[in-house]
C-alpha positions in Angstrom: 11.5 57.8 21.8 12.5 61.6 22.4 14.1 63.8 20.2 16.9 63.7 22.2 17.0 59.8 21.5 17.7 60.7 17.8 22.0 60.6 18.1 22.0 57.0 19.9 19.5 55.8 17.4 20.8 56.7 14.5 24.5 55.7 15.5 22.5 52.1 16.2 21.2 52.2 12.8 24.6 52.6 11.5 25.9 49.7 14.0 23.1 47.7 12.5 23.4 48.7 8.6 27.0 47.5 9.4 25.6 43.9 10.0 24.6 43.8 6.3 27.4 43.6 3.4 25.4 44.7 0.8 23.4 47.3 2.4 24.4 51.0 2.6 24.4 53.1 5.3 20.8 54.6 5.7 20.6 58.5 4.9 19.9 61.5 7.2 16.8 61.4 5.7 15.8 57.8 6.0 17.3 57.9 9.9 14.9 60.6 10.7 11.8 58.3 8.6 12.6 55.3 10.7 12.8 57.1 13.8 9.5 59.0 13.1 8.2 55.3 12.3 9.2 54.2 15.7 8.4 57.3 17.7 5.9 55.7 19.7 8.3 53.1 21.1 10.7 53.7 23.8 14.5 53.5 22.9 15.8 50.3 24.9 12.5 48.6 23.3 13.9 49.4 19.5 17.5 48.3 20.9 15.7 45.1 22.2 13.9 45.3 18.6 17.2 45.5 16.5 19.0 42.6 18.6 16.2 40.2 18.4 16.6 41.0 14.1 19.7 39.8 13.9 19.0 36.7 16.1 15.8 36.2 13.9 16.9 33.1 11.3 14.8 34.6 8.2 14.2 37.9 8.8 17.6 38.6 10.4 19.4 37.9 6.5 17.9 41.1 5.6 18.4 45.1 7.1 15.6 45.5 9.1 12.7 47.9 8.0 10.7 49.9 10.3 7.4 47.6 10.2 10.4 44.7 10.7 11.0 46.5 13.9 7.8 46.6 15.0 6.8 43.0 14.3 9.7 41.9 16.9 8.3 44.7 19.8 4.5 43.3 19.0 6.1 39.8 19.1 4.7 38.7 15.4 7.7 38.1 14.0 
């Protein structure tokens, strides 16, 4: 991703964090640690990333952590 991917990543965090009941919405600073985390990846492959999560039957339950996101780009999830 670019920096200039930042704003539609973090507002698809939020989308995402929404998903969960009991999670809260991630932080400025946690938003800028995923996306750091996930730097390497391009922005429609983390979108891609984030819907397979919630389609995912066990890991999907759960807000997703960076290394969650990358298991469903690398396909071992």
């Amino acid at each position: 991703m670019r920096e200039s991917d930042f704003k539609a990543f973090s507002s698809m965090l939020d989308d995402l964090a929404a998903f969960y009941p009991t999670a809260k919405a991630p932080t400025a600073g946690q938003k800028a640690m995923f996306f750091r985390a996930l730097a390497a990846l391009p922005i429609e492959a983390v979108q891609s990333a984030f819907d397979a999560h919630l389609k995912d039957p066990q890991r999907g339950r759960f807000m997703p952590l960076p290394a969650d996101v990358m298991a469903q780009v690398q396909g071992a999830a």
